[in-house]
KELO-263565 format. One line per field, with one value per residue (C-alpha): chain; z, x, y. Coordinates in nm, 4 decimals, padded with zeros to 6 digits, m for minus. Example, Ala and Ser with C-alpha at 12.3 -4.5 7.8 and 13.67 -1.06 7.14 Angstrom:
<nodes>
chaine	[A A]
pz	[00.7800 00.7140]
px	[01.2300 01.3670]
py	[m00.4500 m00.1060]
</nodes>
This chain:
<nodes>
chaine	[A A A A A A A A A A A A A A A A A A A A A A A A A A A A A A A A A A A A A A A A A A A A A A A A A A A A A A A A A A A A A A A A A A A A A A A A A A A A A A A A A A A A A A A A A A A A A A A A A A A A A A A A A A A A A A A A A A A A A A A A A A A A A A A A A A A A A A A A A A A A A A A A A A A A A A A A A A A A A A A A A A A A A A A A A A A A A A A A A A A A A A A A A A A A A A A A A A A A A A A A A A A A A A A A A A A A A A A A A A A A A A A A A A A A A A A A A A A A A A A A A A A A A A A A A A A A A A A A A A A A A A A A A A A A A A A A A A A A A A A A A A A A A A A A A A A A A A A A A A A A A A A A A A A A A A A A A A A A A A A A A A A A A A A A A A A A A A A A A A A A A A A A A A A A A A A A A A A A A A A A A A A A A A A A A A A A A A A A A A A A A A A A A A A A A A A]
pz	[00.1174 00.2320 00.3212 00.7007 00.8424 00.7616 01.0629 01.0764 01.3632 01.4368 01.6562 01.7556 01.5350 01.6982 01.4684 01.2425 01.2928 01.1118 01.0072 00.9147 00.7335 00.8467 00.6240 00.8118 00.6262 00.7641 00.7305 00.9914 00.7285 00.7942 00.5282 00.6558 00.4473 00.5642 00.4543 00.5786 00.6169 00.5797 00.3184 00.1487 00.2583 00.5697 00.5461 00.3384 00.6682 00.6064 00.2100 00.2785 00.5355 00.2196 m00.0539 00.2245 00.3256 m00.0475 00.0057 00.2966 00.1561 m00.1794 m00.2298 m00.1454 m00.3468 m00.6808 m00.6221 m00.9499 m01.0099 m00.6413 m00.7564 m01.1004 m00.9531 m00.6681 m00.9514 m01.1590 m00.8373 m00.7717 m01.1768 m01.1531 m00.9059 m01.0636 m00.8700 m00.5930 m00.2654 m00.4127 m00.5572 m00.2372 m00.0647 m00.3225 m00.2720 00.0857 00.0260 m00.2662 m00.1000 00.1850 00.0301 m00.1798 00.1775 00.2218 m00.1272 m00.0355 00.2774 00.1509 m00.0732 00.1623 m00.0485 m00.0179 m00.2349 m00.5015 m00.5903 m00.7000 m00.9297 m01.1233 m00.8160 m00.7106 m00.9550 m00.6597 m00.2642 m00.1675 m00.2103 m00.2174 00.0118 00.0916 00.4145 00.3226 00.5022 00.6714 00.8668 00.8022 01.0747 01.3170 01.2134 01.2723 01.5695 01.7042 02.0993 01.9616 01.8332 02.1355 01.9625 01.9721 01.7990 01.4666 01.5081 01.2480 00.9238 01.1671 01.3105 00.9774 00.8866 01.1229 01.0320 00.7428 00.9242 01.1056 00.7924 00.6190 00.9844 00.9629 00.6486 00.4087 00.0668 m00.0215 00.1398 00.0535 00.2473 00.1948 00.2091 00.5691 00.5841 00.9218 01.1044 01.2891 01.5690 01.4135 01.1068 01.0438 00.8084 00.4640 00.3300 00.1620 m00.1216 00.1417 00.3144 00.5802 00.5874 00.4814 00.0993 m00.0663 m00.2759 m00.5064 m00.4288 m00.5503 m00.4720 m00.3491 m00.2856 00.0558 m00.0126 m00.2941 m00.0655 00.1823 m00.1127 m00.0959 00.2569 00.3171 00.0524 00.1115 00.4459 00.3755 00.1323 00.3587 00.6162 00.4506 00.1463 m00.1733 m00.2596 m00.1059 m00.3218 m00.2424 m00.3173 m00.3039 m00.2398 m00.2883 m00.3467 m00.4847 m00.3062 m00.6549 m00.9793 m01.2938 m01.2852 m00.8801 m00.9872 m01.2865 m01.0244 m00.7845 m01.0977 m01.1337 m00.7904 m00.7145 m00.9614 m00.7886 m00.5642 m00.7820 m00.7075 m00.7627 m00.8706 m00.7746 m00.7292 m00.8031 m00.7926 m01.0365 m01.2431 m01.5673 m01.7128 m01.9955 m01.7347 m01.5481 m01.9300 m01.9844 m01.6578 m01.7329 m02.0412 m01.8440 m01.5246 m01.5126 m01.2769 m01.3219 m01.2338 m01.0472 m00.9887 m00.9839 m00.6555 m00.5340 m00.9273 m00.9427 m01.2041 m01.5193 m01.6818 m01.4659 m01.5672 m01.9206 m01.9758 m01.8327 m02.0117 m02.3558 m02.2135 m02.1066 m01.8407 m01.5824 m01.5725 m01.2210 m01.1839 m00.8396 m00.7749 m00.4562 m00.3899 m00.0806 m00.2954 m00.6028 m00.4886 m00.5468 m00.9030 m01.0606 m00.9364 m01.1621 m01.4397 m01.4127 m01.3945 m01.6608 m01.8640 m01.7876 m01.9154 m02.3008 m02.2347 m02.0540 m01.6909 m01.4069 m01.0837 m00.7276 m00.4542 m00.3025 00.1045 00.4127 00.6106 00.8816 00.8669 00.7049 00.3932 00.3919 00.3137 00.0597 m00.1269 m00.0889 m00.2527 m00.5114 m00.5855 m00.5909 m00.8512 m01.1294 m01.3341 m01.3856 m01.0208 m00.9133 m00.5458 m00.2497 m00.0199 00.3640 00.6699 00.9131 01.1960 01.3645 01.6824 01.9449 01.9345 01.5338 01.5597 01.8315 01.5366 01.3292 01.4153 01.1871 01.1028 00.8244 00.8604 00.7068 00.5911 00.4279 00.3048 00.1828 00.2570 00.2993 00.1055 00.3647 00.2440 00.5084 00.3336 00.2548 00.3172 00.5400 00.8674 01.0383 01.2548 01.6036 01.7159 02.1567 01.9829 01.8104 02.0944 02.3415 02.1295 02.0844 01.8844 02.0627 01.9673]
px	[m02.5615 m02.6322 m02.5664 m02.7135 m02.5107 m02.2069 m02.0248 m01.7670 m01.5098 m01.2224 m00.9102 m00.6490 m00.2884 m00.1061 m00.0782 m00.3889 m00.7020 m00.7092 m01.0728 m01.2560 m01.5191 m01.7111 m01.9858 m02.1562 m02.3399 m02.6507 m02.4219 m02.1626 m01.8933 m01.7394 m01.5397 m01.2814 m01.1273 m00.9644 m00.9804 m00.8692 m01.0333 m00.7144 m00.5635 m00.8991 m01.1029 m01.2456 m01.6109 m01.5548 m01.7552 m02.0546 m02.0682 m01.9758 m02.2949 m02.4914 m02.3539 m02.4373 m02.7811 m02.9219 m02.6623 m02.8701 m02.9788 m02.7733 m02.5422 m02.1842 m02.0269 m02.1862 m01.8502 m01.8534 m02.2364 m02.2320 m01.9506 m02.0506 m02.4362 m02.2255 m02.0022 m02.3145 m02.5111 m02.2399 m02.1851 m02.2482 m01.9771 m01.7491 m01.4044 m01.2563 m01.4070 m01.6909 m01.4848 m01.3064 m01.6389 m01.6830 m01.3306 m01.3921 m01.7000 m01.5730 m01.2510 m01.4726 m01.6994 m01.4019 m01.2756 m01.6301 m01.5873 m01.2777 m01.3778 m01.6440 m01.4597 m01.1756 m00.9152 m00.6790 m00.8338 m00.5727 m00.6598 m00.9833 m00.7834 m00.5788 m00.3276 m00.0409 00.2828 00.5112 00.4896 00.7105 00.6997 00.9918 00.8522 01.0534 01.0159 00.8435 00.8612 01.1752 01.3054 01.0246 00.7906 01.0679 01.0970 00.7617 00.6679 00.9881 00.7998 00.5081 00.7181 00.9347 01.2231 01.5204 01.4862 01.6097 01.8497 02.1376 02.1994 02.4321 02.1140 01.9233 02.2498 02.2193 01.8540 02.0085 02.2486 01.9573 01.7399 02.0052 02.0602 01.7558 01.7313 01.5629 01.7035 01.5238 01.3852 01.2079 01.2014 01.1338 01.2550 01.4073 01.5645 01.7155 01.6757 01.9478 01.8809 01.7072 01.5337 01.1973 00.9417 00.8784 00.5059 00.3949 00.2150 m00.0204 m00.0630 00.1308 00.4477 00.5339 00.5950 00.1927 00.0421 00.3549 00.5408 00.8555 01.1808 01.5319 01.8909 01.8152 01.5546 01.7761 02.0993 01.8333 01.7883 02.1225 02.1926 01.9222 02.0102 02.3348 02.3172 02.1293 02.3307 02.6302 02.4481 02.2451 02.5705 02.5875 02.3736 02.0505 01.7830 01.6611 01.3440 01.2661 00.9330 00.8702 00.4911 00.3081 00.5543 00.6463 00.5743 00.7397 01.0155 01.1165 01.0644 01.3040 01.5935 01.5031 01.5176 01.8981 01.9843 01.9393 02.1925 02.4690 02.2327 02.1401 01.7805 01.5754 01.2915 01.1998 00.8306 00.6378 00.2675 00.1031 m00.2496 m00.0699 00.0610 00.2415 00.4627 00.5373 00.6518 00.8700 01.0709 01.0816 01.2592 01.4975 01.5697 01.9062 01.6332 01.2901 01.0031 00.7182 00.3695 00.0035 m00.0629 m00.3582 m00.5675 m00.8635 m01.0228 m00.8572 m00.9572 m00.7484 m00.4872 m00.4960 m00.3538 m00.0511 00.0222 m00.0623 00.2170 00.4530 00.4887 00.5769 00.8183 00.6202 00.2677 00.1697 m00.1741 m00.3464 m00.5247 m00.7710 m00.8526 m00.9169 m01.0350 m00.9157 m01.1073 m01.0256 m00.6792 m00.5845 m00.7632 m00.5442 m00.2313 m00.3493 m00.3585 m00.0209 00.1424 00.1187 00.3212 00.5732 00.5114 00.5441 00.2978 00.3351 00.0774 00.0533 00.0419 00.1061 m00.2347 m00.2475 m00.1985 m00.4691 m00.3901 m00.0561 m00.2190 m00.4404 m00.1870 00.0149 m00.2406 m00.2385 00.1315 00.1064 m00.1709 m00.0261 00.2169 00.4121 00.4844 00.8025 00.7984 00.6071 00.5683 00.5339 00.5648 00.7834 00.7626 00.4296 00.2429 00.3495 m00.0065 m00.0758 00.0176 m00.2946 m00.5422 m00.5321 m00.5575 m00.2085 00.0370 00.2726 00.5690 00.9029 01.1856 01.5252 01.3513 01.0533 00.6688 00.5890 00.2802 m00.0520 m00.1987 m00.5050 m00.8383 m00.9593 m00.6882 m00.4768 m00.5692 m00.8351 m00.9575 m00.8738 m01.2529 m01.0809 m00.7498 m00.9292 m01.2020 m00.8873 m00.7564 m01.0532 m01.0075 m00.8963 m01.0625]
py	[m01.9132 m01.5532 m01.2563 m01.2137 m00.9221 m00.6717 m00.4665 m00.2067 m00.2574 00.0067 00.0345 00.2528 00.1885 00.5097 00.7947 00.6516 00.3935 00.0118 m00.0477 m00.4228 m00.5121 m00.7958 m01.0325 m01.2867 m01.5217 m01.7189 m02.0638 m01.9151 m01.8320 m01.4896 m01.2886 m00.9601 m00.7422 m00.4185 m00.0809 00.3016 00.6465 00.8092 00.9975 01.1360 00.8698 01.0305 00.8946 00.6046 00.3501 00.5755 00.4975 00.0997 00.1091 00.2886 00.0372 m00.2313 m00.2018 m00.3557 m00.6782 m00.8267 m01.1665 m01.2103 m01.5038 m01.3704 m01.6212 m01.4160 m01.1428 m00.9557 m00.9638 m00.7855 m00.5647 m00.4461 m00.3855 m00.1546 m00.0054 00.0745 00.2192 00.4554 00.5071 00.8904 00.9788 00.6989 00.5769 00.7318 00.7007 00.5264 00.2517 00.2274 00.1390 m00.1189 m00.2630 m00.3198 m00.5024 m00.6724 m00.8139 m00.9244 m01.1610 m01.3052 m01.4193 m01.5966 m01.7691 m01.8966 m02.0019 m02.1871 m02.3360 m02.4670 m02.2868 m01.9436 m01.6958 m01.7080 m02.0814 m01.9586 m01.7301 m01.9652 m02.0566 m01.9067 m01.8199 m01.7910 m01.8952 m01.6365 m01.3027 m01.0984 m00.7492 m00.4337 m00.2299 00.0624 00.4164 00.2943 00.5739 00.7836 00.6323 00.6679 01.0324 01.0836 00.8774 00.7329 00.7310 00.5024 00.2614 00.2820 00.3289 00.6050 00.9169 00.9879 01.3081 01.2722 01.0724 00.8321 00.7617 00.6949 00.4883 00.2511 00.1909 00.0683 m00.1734 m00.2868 m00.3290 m00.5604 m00.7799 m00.8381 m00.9840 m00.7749 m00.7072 m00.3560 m00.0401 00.2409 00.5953 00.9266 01.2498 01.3556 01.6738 01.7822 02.0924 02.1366 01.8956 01.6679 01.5040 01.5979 01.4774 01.6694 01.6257 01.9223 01.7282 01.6255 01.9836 01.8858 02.0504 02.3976 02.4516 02.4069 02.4537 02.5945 02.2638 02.4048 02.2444 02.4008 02.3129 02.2802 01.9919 01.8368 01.8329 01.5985 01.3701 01.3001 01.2989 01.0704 00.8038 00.8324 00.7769 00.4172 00.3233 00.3701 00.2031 m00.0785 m00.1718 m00.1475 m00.4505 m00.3253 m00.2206 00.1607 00.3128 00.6624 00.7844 01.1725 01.1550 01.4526 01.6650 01.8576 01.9608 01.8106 02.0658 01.9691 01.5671 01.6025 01.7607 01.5031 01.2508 01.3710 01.4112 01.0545 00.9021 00.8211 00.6367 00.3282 00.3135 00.0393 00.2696 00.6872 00.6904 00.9584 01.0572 01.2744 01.2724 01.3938 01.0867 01.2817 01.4721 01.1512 01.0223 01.3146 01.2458 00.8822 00.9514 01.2048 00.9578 00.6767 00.5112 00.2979 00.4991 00.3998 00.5839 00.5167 00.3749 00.7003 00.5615 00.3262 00.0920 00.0460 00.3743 00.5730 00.3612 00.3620 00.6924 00.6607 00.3133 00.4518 00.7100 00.4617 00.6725 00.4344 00.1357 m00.0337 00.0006 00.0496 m00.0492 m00.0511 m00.3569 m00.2202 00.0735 m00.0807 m00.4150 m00.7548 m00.8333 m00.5005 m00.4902 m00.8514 m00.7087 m00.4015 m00.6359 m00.7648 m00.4748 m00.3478 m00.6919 m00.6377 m00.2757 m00.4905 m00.3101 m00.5224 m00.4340 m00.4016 m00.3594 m00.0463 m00.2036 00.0939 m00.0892 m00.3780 m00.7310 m00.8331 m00.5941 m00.7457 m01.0868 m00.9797 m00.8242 m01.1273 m01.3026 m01.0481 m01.0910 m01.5010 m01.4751 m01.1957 m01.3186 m00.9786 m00.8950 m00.6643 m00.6804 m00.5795 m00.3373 m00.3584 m00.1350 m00.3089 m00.0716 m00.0095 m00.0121 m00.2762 m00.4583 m00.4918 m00.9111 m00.9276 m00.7967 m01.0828 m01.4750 m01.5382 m01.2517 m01.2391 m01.4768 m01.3648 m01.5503 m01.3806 m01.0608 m01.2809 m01.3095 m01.6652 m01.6987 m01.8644 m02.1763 m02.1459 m02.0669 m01.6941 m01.4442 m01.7123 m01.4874 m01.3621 m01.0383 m01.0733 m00.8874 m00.9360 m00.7616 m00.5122 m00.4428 m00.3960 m00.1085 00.1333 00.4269 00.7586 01.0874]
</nodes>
């Protein structure tokens, strides 16, 4: 088997663009993976083509030989969006193994530990704030509003959310990003009462809405230094999170507010290949590992489960992409034995199901795990073609 040919296909998603990966083989079997520009990845297709070009003709089925000769390619600019590139390709050609093979991906990987995977609907709320027209639902203007999100989360079965900070201004919530650049308040990041009384207005406004037995997740990003995370770490307490997540690249300040906060912490889900990891286990600086399983690739991302076991951390995949990401990190979460749960973005633009040949199926807050071969599902190239990207 071969490698005769690797595309790059696009399409719009609304506020952002899904990309695919594509390796065709010269016996007809075709591996996808999925992948994103966004977030610091703007020009990541142009460094898969580059990685690409010297893969025309190798066996696909030979993963990590193709992976460590990418890794040691790109060895001078090491990780980042280099090792993204390599993910994309990596998680790809796993899908042909598979494939050949006749079995889902995780059976090559010493089968699955669970067929169901517990999820949580991530960025609940927050999508709504920001593109409430797109998803053709009503706007977000008071915590009432976010409230009954919650209602609707819990009717519909799922037993944990996460959101993010929404503050309101007066007539209505707004989104609060300036980690990312994108709302007032960088690059000092500091936090006031104003910001901390949203905290609370916009947990407690879930937990009124979704009940007491729903599992919350906060998300505040890179939105502050240690000083605003440890005030955020105390504001939530009367909340009963399942887990405050916070990014940083200082894994002894994520320690120290660790040690300060009622609540688990989670973090890590921007770091790739186990050396960026290591740090902040030696640290225990972090109850849940988040790792990102498009980022870091498939292969690397067990290995990094793996490593987080004897320091007693459980993972969970970092998963705000398509379809198609969903399923590999499902398969992610049925292989690792020390999985927490898993993260998935219910709300999104009308047309993602026609992008892939199987979506995800749910059951009572649940991921039913695919038994199909590869990833369980496949790119939808009429679905995708009928949604170019705009721009």
């Amino acid at each position: 088997m071969k490698i005769e040919k690797i595309e790059d296909l696009h399409c719009d998603a609304g506020w952002r663009t899904f990309s695919f990966l594509k390796i065709s083989t010269a016996d007809g079997v075709v591996g996808w993976s999925e992948y994103t520009e966004a977030d610091g990845s703007r020009g990541l297709t142009a460094i898969i083509r580059g990685l690409a070009e010297g893969l025309i003709g190798e066996d696909p089925r030979r993963v990590q030989r193709i992976t460590s000769l990418l890794q040691n390619k790109t060895i001078q600019a090491v990780g980042g969006i280099n090792q993204r590139a390599i993910a994309a390709i990596e998680n790809a050609l796993l899908d042909i193994k598979a494939k050949a093979l006749g079995v889902p991906v995780y059976d090559m990987l010493g089968g699955a530990v669970r067929e169901r995977i517990p999820v949580y609907w991530s960025h609940c709320g927050t999508y709504r704030v920001r593109n409430h027209a797109l998803l053709g639902v009503p706007e977000l203007r008071t915590y009432d509003d976010l409230a009954r999100v919650g209602e609707e989360v819990k009717r519909r079965g799922f037993k944990a959310l996460k959101t993010n900070i929404l503050p309101s201004d007066g007539e209505r919530l707004v989104s609060f990003a300036p980690g990312f650049g994108r709302t007032p308040g960088h690059p000092g990041l500091n936090i006031d009462r104003g910001i901390l009384d949203a905290v609370r207005s916009t947990l407690r406004a879930f937990r009124d809405g979704a009940g007491p037995e729903m599992g919350l997740h906060l998300d505040i990003n890179y939105h502050f230094k240690t000083e605003g995370n440890l005030k955020v770490a105390k504001a939530v307490e009367p909340f009963d999170l399942d887990w405050l997540e916070i990014d940083t690249w200082d894994a002894e300040s994520l320690a120290v507010i660790r040690r300060a906060a009622t609540c688990s912490i989670a973090s890590c889900e921007s770091l790739t290949h186990r050396r960026d990891f290591r740090p902040f286990f030696d640290a225990y600086a972090m109850d849940v590992a988040i790792v990102d399983v498009i980022w870091n690739g498939f292969l690397e991302s067990l290995k990094i489960a793996a490593m987080a076991e004897p320091y007693e951390v459980n993972v969970a995949p970092h998963n705000y992409y398509g379809h198609l990401c969903s399923m590999i990190g499902a398969h992610f979460c049925a292989a690792v034995p020390n999985f927490r749960v898993m993260e998935i973005d219910i709300d999104s633009v009308p047309w993602r199901d026609e992008l892939v040949t199987h979506p995800p199926e749910f059951e009572n807050g649940e991921l039913i795990l695919p038994t199909r071969p590869g990833w369980g599902t496949d790119i939808n190239e009429a679905g995708v073609r009928a949604h170019p990207v705009k721009g």
